[in-house]
C-alpha positions as CSV (number, residue, x, y, z in Angstrom):
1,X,84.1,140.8,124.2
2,X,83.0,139.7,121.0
3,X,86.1,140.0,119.2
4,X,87.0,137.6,121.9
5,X,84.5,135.4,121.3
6,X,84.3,135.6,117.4
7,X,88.2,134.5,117.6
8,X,87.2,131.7,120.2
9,X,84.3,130.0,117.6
10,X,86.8,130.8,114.4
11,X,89.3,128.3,116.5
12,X,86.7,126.0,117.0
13,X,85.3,125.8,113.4
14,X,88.8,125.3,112.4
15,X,89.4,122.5,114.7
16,X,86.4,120.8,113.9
17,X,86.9,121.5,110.1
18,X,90.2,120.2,110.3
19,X,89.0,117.3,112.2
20,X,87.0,116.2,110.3
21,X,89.2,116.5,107.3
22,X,91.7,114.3,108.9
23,X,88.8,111.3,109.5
24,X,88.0,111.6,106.0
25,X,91.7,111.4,104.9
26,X,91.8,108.4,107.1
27,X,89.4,106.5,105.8
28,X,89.6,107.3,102.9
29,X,93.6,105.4,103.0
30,X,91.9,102.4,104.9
31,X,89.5,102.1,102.3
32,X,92.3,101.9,99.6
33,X,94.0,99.5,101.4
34,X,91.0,97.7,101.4
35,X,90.9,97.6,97.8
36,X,94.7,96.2,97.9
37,X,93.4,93.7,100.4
38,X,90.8,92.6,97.9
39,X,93.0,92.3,95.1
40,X,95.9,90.5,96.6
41,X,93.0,88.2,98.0
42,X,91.9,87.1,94.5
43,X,95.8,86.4,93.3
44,X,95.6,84.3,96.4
45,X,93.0,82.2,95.7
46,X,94.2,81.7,92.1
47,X,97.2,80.6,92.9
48,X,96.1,76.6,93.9
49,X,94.6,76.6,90.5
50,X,97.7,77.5,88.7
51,X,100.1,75.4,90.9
52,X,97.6,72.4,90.1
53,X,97.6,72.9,86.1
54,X,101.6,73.7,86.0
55,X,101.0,70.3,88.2
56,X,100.6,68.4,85.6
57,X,103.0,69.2,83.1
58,X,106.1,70.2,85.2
59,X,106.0,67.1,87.5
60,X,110.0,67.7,88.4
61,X,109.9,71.6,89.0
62,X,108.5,70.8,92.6
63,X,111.1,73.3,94.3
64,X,109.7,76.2,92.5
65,X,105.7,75.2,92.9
66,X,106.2,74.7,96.2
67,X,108.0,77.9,97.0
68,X,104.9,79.9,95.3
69,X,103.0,77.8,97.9
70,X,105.1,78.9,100.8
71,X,105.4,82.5,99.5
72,X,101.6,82.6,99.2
73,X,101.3,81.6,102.9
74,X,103.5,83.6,103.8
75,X,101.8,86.8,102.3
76,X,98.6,85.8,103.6
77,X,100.4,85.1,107.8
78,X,101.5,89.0,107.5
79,X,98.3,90.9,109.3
80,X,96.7,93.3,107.0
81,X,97.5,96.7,108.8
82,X,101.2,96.1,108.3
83,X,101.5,97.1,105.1
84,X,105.3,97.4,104.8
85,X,105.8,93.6,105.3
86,X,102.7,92.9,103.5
87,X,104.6,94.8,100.5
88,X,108.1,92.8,101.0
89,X,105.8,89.4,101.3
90,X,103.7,90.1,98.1
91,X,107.0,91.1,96.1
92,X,108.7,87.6,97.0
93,X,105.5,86.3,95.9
94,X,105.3,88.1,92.7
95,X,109.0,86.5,91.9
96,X,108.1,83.4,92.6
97,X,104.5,83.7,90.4
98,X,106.8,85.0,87.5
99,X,109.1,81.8,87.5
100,X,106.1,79.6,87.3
101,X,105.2,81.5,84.3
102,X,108.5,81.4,82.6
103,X,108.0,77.4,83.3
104,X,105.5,77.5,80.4
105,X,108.7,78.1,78.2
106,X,110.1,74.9,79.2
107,X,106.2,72.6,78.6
108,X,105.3,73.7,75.2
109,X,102.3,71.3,76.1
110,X,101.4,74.1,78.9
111,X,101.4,77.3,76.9
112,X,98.5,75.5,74.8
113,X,96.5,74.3,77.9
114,X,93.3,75.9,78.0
115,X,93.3,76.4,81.5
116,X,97.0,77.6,82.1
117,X,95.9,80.6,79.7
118,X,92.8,81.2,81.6
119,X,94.6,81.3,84.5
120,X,97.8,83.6,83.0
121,X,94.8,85.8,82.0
122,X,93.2,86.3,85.0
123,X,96.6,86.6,86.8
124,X,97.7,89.6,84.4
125,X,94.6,91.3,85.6
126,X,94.8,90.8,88.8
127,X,98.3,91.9,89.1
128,X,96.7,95.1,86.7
129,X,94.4,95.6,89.3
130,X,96.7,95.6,92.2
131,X,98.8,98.1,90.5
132,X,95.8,100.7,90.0
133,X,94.7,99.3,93.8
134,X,98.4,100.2,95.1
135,X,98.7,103.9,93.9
136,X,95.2,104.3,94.9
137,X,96.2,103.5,98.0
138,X,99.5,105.2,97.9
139,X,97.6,108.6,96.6
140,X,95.3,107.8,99.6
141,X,98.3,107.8,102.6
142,X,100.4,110.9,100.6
143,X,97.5,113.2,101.3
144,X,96.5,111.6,104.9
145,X,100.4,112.1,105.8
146,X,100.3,115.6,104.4
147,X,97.7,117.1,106.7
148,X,99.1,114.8,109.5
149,X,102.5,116.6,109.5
150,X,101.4,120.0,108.1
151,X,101.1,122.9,110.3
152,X,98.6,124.2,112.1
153,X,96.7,120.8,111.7
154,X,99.4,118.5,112.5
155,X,98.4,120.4,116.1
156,X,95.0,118.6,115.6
157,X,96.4,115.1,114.4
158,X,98.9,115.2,117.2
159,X,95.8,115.9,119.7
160,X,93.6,113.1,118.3
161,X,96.0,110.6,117.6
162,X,96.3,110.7,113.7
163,X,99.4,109.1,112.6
164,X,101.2,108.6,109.2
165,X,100.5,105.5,106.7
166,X,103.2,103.4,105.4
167,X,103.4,103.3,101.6
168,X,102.4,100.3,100.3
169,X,105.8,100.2,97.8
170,X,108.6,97.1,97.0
171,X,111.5,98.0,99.0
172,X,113.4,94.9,96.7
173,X,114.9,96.2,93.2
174,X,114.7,92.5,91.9
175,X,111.1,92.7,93.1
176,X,110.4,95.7,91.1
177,X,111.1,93.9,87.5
178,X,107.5,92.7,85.8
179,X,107.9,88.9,84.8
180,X,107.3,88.9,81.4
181,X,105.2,86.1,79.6
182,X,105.9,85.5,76.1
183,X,104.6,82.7,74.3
């Protein structure tokens, strides 16, 4: 009888133990993709201020500001839970950033404005911090998916409705190429 019953309370300790491990894997991945969330937030609102210096200088490269616009938009339309077309939309944004960048090539006028250096500062750390932000995050869903899918607590997961995150990774190879900034 107590064999029985030690067995029964060893189950239940694991169950609970594992239960709780999977809530804290959990949120532990939503709060990393909180910290994405943040970070593509503030290359969000800097974007308006580049556009508006590059403005200036680069009156006839309309096409290409206003497809950073549009691309910006775009990223900020995709709701923040899906975080595999979050990833596409932020990596067609990311191209588009890097060809307003390269337009400072073309303005010598541009690459010695004040503010378009400010800006291309604050942009390379952003972009910085959205890299450390993404494998954060990334780290974050490996290990949530790992005791989602292994056995025996995949048995738990499965009973409590724990699913698997999304990596939050650029499916595009062109996407995947870091603009470079040279002036």
């Amino acid at each position: 009888m107590y064999i029985v019953l030690a067995i029964i309370v060893l189950i239940a300790l694991y169950a609970v133990f594992t239960y709780n491990g999977l809530v804290r894997a959990r949120q532990v991945a939503e709060e990393a993709w909180s910290g994405i969330d943040v970070q593509l937030k503030r290359r969000a609102d800097l974007i308006p201020n580049l556009i508006e210096t590059v403005k200036g200088y680069a009156t006839h490269e309309k096409t290409t500001l206003e497809e950073v616009i549009a691309m910006r938009n775009k990223a900020q339309a995709v709701p923040s839970g899906d975080v595999a077309a979050r990833g596409q939309a932020e990596g067609l944004l990311s191209q588009a950033l890097g060809r307003v960048i390269a337009l400072a090539e073309a303005y010598p006028d541009l690459k010695a404005n004040t503010n378009f250096l400010e800006l291309q500062r604050s942009l390379e750390g952003i972009e910085g911090e959205i890299q450390m932000s993404r494998r954060y995050y990334n780290g974050a869903a490996r290990d949530l998916n790992v005791k989602v899918e292994s056995f025996p607590s995949n048995l738990i997961a499965g009973q409590f409705g724990f699913a698997k995150r999304d990596f939050f990774e650029i499916t595009n190879e062109a996407d995947r190429a870091v603009p470079s900034v040279k002036f």
